[in-house]
C-alpha positions, -999 to 999 in steps of 0.1 A, spaced: 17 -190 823 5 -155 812 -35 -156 807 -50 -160 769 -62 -121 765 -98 -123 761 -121 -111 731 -130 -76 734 -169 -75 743 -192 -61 718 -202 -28 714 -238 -24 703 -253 9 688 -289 27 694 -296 10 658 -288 -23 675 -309 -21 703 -338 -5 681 -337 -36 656 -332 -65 693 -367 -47 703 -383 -49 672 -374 -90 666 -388 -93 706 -420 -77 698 -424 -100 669 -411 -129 684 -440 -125 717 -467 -120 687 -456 -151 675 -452 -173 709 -490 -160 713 -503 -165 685 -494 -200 685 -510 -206 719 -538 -192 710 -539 -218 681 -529 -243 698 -561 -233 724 -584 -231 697 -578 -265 678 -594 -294 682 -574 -322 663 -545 -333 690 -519 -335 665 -523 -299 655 -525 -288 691 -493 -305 702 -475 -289 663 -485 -253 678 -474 -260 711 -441 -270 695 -441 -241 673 -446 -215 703 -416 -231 721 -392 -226 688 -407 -187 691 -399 -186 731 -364 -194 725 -365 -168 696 -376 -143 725 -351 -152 751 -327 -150 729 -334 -111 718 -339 -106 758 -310 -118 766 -294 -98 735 -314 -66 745 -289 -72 780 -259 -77 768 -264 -42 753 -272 -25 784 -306 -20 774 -339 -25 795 -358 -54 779 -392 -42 777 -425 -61 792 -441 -65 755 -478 -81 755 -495 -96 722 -506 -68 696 -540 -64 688 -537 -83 655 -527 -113 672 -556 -113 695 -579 -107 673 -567 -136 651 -569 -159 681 -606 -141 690 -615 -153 659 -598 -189 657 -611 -191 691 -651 -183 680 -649 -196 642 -623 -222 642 -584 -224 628 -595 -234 593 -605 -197 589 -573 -182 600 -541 -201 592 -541 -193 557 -537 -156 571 -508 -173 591 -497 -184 563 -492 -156 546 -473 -138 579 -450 -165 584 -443 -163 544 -436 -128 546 -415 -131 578 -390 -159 562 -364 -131 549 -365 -109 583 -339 -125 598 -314 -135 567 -290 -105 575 -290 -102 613 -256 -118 620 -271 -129 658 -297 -151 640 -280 -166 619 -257 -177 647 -287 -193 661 -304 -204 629 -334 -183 631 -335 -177 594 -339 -218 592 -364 -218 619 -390 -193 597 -382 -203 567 -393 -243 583 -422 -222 599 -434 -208 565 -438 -239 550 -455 -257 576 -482 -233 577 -486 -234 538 -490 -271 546 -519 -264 570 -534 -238 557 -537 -262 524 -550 -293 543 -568 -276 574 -608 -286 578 -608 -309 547 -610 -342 569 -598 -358 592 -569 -375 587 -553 -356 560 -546 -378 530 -516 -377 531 -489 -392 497 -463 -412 512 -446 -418 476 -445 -381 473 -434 -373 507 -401 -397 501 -396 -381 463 -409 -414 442 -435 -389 424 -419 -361 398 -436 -332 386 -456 -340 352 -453 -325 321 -481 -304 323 -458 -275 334 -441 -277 299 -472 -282 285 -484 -250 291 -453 -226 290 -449 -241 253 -484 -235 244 -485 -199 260 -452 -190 249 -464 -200 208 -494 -179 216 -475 -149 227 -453 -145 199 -488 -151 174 -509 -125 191 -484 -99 197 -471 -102 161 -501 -107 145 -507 -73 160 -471 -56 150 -480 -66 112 -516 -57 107 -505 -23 128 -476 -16 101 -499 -28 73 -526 -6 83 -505 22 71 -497 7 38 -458 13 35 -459 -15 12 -448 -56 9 -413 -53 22 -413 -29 49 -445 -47 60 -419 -77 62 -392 -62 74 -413 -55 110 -427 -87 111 -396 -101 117 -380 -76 132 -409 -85 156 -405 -119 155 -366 -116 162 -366 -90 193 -395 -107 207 -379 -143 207 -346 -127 215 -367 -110 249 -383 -137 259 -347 -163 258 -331 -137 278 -357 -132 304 -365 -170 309 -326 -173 310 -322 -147 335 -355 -157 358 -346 -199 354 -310 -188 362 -317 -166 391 -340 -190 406 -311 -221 400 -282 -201 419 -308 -189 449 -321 -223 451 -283 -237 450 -272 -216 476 -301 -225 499 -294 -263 493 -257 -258 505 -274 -243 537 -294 -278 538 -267 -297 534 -242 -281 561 -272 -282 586 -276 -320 575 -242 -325 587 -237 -305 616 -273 -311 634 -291 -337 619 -312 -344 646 -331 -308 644 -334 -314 608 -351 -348 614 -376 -328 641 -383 -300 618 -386 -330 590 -413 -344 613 -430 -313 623 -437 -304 584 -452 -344 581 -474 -335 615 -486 -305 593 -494 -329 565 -514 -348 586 -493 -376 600 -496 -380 639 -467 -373 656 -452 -410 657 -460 -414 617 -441 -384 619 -413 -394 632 -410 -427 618 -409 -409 584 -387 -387 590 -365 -410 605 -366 -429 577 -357 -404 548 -331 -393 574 -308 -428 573 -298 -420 538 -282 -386 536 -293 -382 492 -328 -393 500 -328 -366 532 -309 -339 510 -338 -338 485 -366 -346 508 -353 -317 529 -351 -291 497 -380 -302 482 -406 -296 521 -385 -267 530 -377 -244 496 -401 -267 475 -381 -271 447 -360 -300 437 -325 -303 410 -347 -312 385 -370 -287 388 -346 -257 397 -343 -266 356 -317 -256 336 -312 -215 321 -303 -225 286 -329 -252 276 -351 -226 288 -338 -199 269 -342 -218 234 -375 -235 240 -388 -202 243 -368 -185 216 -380 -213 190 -417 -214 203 -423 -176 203 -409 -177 173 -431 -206 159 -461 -183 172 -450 -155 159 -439 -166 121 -476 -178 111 -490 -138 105 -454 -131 87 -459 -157 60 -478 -145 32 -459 -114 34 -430 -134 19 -450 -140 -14 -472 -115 -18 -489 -78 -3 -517 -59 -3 -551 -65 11 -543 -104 1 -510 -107 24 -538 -91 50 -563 -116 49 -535 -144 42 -525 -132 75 -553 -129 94 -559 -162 83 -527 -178 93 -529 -163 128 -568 -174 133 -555 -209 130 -531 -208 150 -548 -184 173 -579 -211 173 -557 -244 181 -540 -226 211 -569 -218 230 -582 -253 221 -552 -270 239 -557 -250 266 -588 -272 271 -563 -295 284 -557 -276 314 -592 -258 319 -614 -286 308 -640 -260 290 -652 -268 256 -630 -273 231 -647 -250 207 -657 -220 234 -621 -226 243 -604 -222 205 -627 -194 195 -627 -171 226 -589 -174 221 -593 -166 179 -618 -135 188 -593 -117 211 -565 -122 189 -588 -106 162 -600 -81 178 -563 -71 190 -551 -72 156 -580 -52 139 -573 -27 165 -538 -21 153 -549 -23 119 -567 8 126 -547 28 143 -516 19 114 -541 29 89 -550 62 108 -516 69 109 -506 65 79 -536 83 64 -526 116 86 -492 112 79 -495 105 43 -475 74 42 
């Protein structure tokens, strides 16, 4: 029986061997620098989550060693940079509190460095940082305020759902965009005195393209963030299936960054894991921190943002349907100080200042803005003799 010919070995170019070097170098920063955590920290837990950590990186690095090999190349003797030391001088002298939110923010910016490198991906680095990212955002949020962490159990296993508050605010925003920045398009155009209808004409024509820019964007950004977040969760849910048991590790690591020792951890996580929905969420939710319901949905988006710009923007249009002149201004200015006034009051809800300091700091702005473009219309118009 003739032998099965066998797959022609890869060929690797300089470019290949330049970008293997560069993912070892990062990958010994990062073994380090979670050693150097892991020396520095005093709650066990945490020690024995960066000692995990730095193992995940040590198989990162022996994997571009041995990739650096394969290519011929001579796998260089890399030592921590002097960023990482420094880092661990100072988690080492002032504590970890002080630095992980700057770990934080380097394992957030790594999570995308290894999404087109074929040889990760076969290895499910991309996974790996991406899991990385968002335990340190977990850390860096909880680290030094107590011991032990409180930590939501109902939210952990998705019983909790976002509040309204969210929609709240985009709907009260959204209203006061459209007032302000029309407010200002119609004093601007009346400032220069074309007269009833043309000052009517832009208001709407203000009000339209304004509504019309903010559907599409809100379409286009809800949208955008729906496929990207869909596409991820198809990445969760093969890995689900093909190696659940890393997923319920990583599951438990994120709860050991929460605050959960490690066999809280893994009872948890062993738990959500048992039903495949409940892990599917729980899974999207710690790792991209997003859930179905709030990936939200492009078109409800599009017209609650259409109809409440539009709502804003209307009030400063209004008298201009009746009457003009320095009436329709003050009509106007009117009109828009109400509305201007009970936006920044409901933002009281979410800033808790005074409902009054709240209302008029919001109507002065909008004033100011608008009497602003008053004056420049009117200056226009006077040099141009409209």
């Amino acid at each position: 029986m003739a032998d099965r010919p066998t797959a022609p070995a890869r060929t690797y170019t300089k470019d290949d061997i330049k970008r293997f070097r560069t993912n070892l170098r990062e990958e010994v920063d990062g073994t380090a620098l979670y050693l150097l955590l892991a020396e520095a920290e005093n709650d066990p837990h945490l020690r024995m989550l960066y000692e995990q950590l730095a193992e995940t990186e040590k198989r990162h690095t022996e994997l571009w060693q041995r990739k650096l090999i394969e290519a011929g190349a001579k796998v260089p003797d890399f030592r921590p940079s002097f960023r990482v030391k420094a880092l661990g001088w100072i988690a080492r002298h002032f504590g970890n509190a002080l630095v992980t939110p700057l770990v934080a923010q380097m394992e957030r910016d790594a999570t995308s460095m290894y999404d087109s490198q074929i040889e990760a991906i076969e290895h499910r680095l991309p996974a790996d940082e991406r899991s990385h990212a968002r335990i340190f955002q977990e850390i860096s949020e909880h680290h030094g305020k107590g011991r032990p962490f409180d930590v939501d159990i109902a939210r952990i296993e998705g019983r909790h759902r976002a509040s309204a508050g969210n929609t709240l605010r985009a709907a009260v925003l959204g209203a006061n965009d459209g007032l302000v920045s029309n407010l200002s398009l119609v004093m601007g155009v009346a400032g220069a005195s074309p007269g009833r209808n043309v000052v009517l004409l832009g208001g709407l024509a203000g009000l339209l393209a304004g509504a019309f820019s903010m559907a599409l964007g809100e379409w286009v950004s809800v949208q955008s963030s729906r496929e990207s977040f869909e596409r991820q969760l198809a990445v969760e849910r093969d890995e689900l299936e093909e190696i659940p048991e890393e997923e319920e590790a990583e599951l438990a690591l994120i709860y050991q960054a929460k605050g959960l020792t490690e066999d809280e951890a893994r009872t948890t996580a062993r738990r959500i894991m048992s039903d495949p929905t409940t892990a599917l969420a729980t899974l999207a939710r710690e790792e991209l921190g997003m859930t179905a319901d709030e990936a939200g949905n492009p078109w409800t988006a599009a017209i609650t943002s259409f109809v409440l710009f539009a709502l804003g923007a209307i009030l400063p249009v209004l008298p201009w349907f009746f009457i003009g002149g320095v009436w329709a201004v003050a009509l106007s200015a009117i009109a828009a100080g109400f509305g201007l006034f009970m936006t920044g009051a409901i933002t009281t809800l979410f800033t808790g200042r005074s409902l009054l300091f709240s209302g008029a700091r919001m109507l002065v702005m909008g004033l100011v803005a608008a009497a602003i473009t008053f004056g420049i219309g009117r200056a226009i118009g006077v040099s141009t003799g409209v």
